[in-house]
N, C-alpha and C positions, 0 to 999 in steps of 0.2 A: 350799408356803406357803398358809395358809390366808385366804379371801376379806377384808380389810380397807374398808370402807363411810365411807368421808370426804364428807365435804358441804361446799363451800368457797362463801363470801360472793364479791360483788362482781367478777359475770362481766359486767359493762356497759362488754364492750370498745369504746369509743366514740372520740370525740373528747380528753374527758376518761377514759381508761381508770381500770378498776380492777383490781387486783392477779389476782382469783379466775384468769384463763384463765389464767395463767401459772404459778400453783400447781399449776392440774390439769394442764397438762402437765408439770413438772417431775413429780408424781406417778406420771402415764404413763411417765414414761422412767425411772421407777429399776425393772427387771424383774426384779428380787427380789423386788420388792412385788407382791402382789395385791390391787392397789387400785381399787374402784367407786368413780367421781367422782359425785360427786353436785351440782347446781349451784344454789344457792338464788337468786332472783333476786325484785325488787323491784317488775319491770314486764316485759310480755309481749313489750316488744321489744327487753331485752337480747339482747346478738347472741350471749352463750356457751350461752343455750337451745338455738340452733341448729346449734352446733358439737359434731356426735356423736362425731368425734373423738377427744376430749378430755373430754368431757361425755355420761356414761352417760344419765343420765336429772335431769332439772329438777323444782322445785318455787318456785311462788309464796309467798311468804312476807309475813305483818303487817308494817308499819313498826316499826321500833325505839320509833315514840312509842309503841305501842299497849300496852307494858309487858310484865311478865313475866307475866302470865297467859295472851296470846295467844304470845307466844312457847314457851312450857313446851306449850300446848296442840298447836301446828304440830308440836316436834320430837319430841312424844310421839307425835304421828300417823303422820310418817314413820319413826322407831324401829318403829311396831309393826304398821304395812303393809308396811313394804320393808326394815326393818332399817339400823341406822344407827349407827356405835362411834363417829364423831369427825367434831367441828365445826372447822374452820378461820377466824373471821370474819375479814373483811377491811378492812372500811370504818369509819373512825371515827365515824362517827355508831352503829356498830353495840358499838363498845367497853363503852363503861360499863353494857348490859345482862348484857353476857355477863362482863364482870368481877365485875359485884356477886351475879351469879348461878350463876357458875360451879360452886359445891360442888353445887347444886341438880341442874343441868344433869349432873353428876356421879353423882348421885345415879339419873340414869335411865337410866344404862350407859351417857351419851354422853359421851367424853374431849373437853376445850377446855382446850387446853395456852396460856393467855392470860397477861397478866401480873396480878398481883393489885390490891387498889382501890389500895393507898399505892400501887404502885409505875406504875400508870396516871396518878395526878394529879402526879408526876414532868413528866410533857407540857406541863402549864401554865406559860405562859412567863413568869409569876413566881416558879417553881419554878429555871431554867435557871440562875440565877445562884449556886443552893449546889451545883448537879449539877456545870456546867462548873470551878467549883473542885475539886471531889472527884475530876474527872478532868484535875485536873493542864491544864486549856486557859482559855483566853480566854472571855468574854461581852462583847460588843460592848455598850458602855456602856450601861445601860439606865436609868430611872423608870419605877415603877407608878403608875399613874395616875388616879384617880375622880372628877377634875374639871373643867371648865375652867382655871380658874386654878393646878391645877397640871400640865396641860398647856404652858402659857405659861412656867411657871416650869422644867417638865424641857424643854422645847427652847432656852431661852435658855440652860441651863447646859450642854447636851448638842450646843447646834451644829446647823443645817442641812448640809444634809438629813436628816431620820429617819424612820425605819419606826414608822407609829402600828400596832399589834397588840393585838389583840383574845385574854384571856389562854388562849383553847383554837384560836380559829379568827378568820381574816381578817388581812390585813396590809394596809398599804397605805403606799406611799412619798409623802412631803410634801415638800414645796421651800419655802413659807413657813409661817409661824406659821398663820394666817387655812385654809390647808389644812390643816395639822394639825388644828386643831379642829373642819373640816367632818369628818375622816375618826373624831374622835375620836367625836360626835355621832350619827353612824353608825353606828359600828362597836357604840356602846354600845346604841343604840337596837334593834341586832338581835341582839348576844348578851350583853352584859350587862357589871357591872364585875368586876374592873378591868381597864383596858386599859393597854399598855405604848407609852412612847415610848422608840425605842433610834436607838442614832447606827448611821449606813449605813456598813458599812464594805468597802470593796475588795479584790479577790483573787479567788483564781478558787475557784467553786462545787464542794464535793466534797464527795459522801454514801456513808456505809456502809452495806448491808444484812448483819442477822446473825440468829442466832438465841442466846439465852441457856438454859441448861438449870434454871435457878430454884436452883440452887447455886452458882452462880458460874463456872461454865466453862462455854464457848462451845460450841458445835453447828457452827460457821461462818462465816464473813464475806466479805468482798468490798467494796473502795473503788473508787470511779470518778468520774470528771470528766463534769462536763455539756456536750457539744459546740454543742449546739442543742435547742434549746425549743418549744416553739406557745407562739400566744398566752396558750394559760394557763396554763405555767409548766411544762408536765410534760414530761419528754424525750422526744426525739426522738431523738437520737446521743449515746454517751457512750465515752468508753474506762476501760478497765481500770487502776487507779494505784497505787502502794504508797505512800502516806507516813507513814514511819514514825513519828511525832507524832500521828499521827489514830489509828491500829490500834493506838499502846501505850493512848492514849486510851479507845479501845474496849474494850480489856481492862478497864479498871482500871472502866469503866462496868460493864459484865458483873458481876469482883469484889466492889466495891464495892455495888450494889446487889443481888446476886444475882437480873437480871431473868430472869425466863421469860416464851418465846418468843418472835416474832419482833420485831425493831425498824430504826426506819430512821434513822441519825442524818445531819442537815442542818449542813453546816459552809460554813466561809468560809478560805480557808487567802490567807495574803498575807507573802511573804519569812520562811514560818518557822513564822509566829506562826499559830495553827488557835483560830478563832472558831466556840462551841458557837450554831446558830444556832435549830435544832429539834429534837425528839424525836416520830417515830409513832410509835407501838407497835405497829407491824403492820406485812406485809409492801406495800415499795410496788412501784404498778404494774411496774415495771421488772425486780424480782428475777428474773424467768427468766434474766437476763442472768447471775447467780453460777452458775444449774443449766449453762450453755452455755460455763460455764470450766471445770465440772468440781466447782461445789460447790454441791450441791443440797440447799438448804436447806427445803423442806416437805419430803422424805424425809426426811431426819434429825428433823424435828420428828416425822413422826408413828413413825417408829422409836423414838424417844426415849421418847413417850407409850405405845409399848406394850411396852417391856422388848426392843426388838429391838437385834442389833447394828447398830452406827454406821458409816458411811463419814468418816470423821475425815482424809481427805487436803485438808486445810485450804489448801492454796498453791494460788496460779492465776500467769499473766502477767500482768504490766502490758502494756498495747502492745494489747489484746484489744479490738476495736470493736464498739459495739451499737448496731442501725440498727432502728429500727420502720417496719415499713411498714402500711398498706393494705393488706384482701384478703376478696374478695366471695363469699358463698357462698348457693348459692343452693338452693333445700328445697321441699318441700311445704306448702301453707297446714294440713295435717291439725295438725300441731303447733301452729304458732299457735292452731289452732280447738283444741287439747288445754290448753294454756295459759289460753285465755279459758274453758274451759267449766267446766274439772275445776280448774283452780288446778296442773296439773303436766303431764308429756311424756315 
């Protein structure tokens, strides 16, 4: 098998983790693949810099603010010093460059199997109420929102308690009126209008990760339950679920929109009824958890993207626990000092 050169986003295995370290190792363990991980990172003390592992070799990269010139100029760099076939980005602040740029990005031998701009602005959660129809589920009652005063008016129709949300990013739960409009205030003053008031609704938290092949048929998937949290919301334990209401869902999401590549869908399921709650378009932190059932979905992504065959055994257990821990590893400062000097490692 010949050498394949992947660069995966958002190795800042932290507190708030992000997805990259668990791509590259799902990458690592498919041994059919000959795959160099490649690890772009944001800041010299992400910790997947220093996981050799799993992580061949690092590079520092521009912020996504700094546009497509600094972007195009970095991947052209590593392209044509150390050679480089396919980007994996991970983090949604990193989405909307690599989407509006993808054919470009394409254009320099580097594959980004991403989903396209319609099907990105899908995520906007005043988008979620024609999606969650088309997939046949629920949207927990919602108003869009750009005012105070109609604020005021979608919570007096919609009921205490509601999640004021912000229509890409931020949520936040209100108990009175007088809160709601502080979060609404907020929430507008940092990323803009419109924002969503929606009623809070009960049941227990279950999301799917999958990947879409940009024709309508799936690459993969995986449902699970949230056992336990950190304080900011990202799992800690979860187990492995089947419900068949959420996964016909998924399909019909898939179908229906023919997305390509990865996505995470956020739900609420209660006696039955499955409330569409989020859409990432990217893989979340957690996915290692489908590679360690047996369905490794950045394999199949970058099999997919390069004409290879598929591992297509789609079934796992329910019953299946995923527990993150802590774990310290400890290096050389030469790397760090590689990272601050050179911009890579």
């Amino acid at each position: 098998m010949y050498e394949i050169k992947v660069a995966v986003s958002g190795i800042n295995a932290v507190d708030n983790p992000g997805p990259g370290v668990g791509v590259a190792r799902s990458l690592k363990e498919d041994k059919e693949l000959n795959v160099t991980v490649y690890g772009l990172a944001y800041d010299a003390m992400e910790p997947g810099i220093y996981m050799d592992w799993v992580i061949d070799k690092s590079f520092i990269m521009s912020y996504p603010s700094g546009g497509r010139d600094a972007l195009l100029e970095r991947l052209g760099y590593i392209k044509n010093r150390h050679g480089l076939d396919m980007i994996i980005p991970n983090l949604d602040s990193e989405l909307p460059i690599y989407t509006k740029y993808a054919n470009e990005i394409e254009e320099m031998g580097i594959k980004v199997y991403v989903p396209t701009e319609s099907q990105y602005k899908l995520r906007g959660k005043d988008k979620l109420e024609e999606v969650a129809k088309n997939m046949d589920i629920d949207l927990p009652k919602s108003k869009v929102v750009t005012s105070a005063q109609e604020v005021m008016e979608a919570v007096e129709d919609i009921g205490l308690p509601v999640m004021v949300k912000g229509a890409y990013y931020k949520a936040e739960k209100a108990y009175t009126t007088q809160e709601a409009l502080n979060h609404f205030h907020k929430i507008a003053a940092e990323w803009g209008y419109p924002l969503i008031i929606q009623k809070v609704v009960k049941g227990e938290e279950m999301n799917i990760v999958g990947v879409g092949d940009g024709e309508g048929n799936t690459l993969g998937k995986l449902g699970i339950k949230k056992l336990w949290v950190t304080s900011q919301g990202k799992i800690w334990t979860g187990v492995t679920i089947k419900n068949d209401a959420m996964l016909k869902a998924v399909n019909k999401f898939i179908e229906f929109y023919k997305w390509k590549g990865p996505f995470e869908l956020e739900c609420m399921v209660d006696k039955g009824n499955v409330y569409l709650i989020e859409i990432n378009p990217r893989f979340p932190a957690w996915s290692y958890f489908a590679t360690g059932c047996g369905i490794n979905l950045p394999s199949n992504l970058v099999r997919k993207a390069f004409g290879l065959s598929l591992n297509m055994n789609n079934d796992y257990e329910a019953g299946k626990l995923f527990v993150r821990y802590t774990y310290e590893t400890i290096t050389d400062m030469t790397a760090f000092q590689n990272v601050i000097s050179k911009g890579e490692n």
